[in-house]
C-alpha positions as CSV (number, residue, x, y, z in Angstrom):
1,X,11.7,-4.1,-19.9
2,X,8.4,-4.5,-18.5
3,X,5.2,-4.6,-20.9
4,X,2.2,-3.1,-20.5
5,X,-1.2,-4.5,-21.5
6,X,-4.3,-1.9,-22.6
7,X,-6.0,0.1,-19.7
8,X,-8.4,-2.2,-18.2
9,X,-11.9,-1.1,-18.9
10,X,-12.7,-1.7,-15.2
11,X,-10.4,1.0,-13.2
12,X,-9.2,3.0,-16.4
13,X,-5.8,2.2,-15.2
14,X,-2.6,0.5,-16.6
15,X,-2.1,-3.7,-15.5
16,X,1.1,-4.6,-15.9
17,X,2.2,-8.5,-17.3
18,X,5.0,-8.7,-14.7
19,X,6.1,-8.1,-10.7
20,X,7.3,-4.5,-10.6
21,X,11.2,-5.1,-10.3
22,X,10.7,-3.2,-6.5
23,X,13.0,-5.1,-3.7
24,X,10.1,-5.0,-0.4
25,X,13.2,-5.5,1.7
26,X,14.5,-2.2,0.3
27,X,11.4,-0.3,-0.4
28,X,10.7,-1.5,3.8
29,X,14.8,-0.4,4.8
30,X,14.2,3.3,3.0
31,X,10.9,3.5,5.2
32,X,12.0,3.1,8.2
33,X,15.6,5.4,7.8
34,X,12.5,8.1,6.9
35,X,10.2,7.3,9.5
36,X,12.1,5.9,12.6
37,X,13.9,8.9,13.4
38,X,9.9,10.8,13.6
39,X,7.7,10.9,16.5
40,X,5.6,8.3,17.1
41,X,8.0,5.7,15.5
42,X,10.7,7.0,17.2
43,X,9.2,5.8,20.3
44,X,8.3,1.9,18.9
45,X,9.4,-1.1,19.3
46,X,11.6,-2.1,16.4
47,X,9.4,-4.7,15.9
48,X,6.2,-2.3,16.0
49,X,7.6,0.2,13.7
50,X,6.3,-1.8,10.1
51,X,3.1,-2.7,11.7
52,X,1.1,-4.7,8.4
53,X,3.5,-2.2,6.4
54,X,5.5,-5.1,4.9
55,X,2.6,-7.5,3.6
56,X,0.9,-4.4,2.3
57,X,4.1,-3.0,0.7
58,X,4.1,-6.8,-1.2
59,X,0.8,-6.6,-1.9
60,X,0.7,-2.8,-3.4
61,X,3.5,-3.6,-5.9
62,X,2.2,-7.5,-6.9
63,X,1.4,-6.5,-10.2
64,X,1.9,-9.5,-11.7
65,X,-1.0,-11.3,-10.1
66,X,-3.3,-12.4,-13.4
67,X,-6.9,-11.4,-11.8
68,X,-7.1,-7.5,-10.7
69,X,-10.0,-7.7,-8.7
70,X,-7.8,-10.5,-6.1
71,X,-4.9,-8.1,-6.4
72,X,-7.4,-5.5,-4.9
73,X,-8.8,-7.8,-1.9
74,X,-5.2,-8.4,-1.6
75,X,-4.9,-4.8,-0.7
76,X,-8.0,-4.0,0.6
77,X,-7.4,-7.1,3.2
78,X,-3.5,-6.1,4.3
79,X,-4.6,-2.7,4.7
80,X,-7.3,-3.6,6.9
81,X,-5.4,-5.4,8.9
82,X,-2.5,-2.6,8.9
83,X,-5.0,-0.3,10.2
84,X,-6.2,-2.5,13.1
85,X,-2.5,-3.2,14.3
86,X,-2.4,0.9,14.2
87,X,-5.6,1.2,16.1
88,X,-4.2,-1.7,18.7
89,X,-0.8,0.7,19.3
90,X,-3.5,3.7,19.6
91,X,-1.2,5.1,17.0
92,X,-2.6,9.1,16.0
93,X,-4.9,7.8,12.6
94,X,-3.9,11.4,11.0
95,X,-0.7,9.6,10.5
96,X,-1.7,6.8,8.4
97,X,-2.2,8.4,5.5
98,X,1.5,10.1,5.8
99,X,3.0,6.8,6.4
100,X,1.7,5.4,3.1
101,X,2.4,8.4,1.3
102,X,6.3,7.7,2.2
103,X,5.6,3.8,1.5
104,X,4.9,5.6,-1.6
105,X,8.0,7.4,-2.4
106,X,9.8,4.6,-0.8
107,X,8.9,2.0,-4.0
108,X,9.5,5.4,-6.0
109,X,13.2,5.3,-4.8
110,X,13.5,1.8,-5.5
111,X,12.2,1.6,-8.5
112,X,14.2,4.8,-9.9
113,X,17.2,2.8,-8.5
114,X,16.5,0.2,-11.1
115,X,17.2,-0.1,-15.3
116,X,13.4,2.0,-15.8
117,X,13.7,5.3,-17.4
118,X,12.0,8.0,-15.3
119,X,9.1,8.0,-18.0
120,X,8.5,4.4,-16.7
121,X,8.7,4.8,-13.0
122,X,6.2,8.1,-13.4
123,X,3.5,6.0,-15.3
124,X,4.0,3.3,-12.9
125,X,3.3,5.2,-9.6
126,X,0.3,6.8,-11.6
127,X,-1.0,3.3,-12.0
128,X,-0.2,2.5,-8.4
129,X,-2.3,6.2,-7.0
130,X,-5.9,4.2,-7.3
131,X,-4.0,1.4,-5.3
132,X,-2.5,3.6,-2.6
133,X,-6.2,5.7,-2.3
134,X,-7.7,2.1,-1.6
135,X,-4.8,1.2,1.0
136,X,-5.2,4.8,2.6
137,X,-9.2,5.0,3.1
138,X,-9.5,1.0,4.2
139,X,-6.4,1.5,6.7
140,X,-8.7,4.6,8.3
141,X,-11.8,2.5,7.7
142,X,-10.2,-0.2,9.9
143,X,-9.0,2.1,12.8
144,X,-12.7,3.2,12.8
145,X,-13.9,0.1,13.0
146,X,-16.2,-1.0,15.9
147,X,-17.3,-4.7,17.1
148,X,-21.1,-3.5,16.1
149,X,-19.6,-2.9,12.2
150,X,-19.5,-6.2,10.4
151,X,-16.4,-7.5,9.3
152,X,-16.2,-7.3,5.7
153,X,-12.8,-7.7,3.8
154,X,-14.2,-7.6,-0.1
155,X,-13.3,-3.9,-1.2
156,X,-16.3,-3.3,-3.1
157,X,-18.7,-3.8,-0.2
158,X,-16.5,-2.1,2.2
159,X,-16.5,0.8,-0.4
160,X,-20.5,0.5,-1.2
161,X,-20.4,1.2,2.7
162,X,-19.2,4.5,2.9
């Protein structure tokens, strides 16, 4: 079973000491069965579909990676770039945040399909809800942005911004 170190002083949220035992190839799989079959994926290129899903998916559930404030560029950075790939499709930017709310329930899944007890999973996805609000509002950030904005990738500044 996976351990759990103190809340870190910094986010008042758990850090785990391990990946989260989530299968991206899965979580990515139960994603698309929920999304494809919607308007406007229905209409994408299979290929299109994920956009920067996939590397943000990783990214989201990368628990293991020792400094917190990387693992956060990590995500600030692949949710960046998954809201410019949206922008470049002109894919509706009301959407964004519905398509990481089912990324969202899609690691849920997966992880309920593993040994955790539901106790486990629930405290896990709370951890993950500071993680997702990052993905969402730098994902919109990044369909906003504008060749007059600078390009700024660091979460903090691009937060500082707003």
């Amino acid at each position: 079973m996976t351990s759990m170190n103190p809340h870190d002083q910094a986010h008042q949220r758990p850090l785990w000491d391990e990946a989260l035992p989530v299968r991206i190839d899965a979580v990515v799989r139960t994603w698309l069965d929920w999304v494809a079959p919607h308007d406007p994926w229905d209409s994408m290129r299979l290929d299109d579909i994920t956009g920067e899903l996939r590397p943000l998916a990783t990214a989201l559930v990368n628990a293991a990676c020792d400094d917190a404030q990387e693992r956060r560029r990590h995500i600030a950075m692949t949710a960046y770039a998954h809201g410019l790939f949206r922008r470049a499709q002109r894919f509706p930017k009301r959407l964004i945040g519905a398509e990481l709310a089912v990324l969202r329930e899609a690691i849920r899944t997966d992880l309920e399909s593993s040994y955790w007890s539901d106790a486990l999973v629930d405290q896990t996805m709370e951890g993950l809800n500071a993680d997702f609000r990052l993905a969402r509002n730098l994902a919109k950030r990044a369909y906003d942005w504008s060749p007059h904005d600078p390009f700024v990738v660091d979460p903090i500044e691009l937060l500082a911004q707003r």
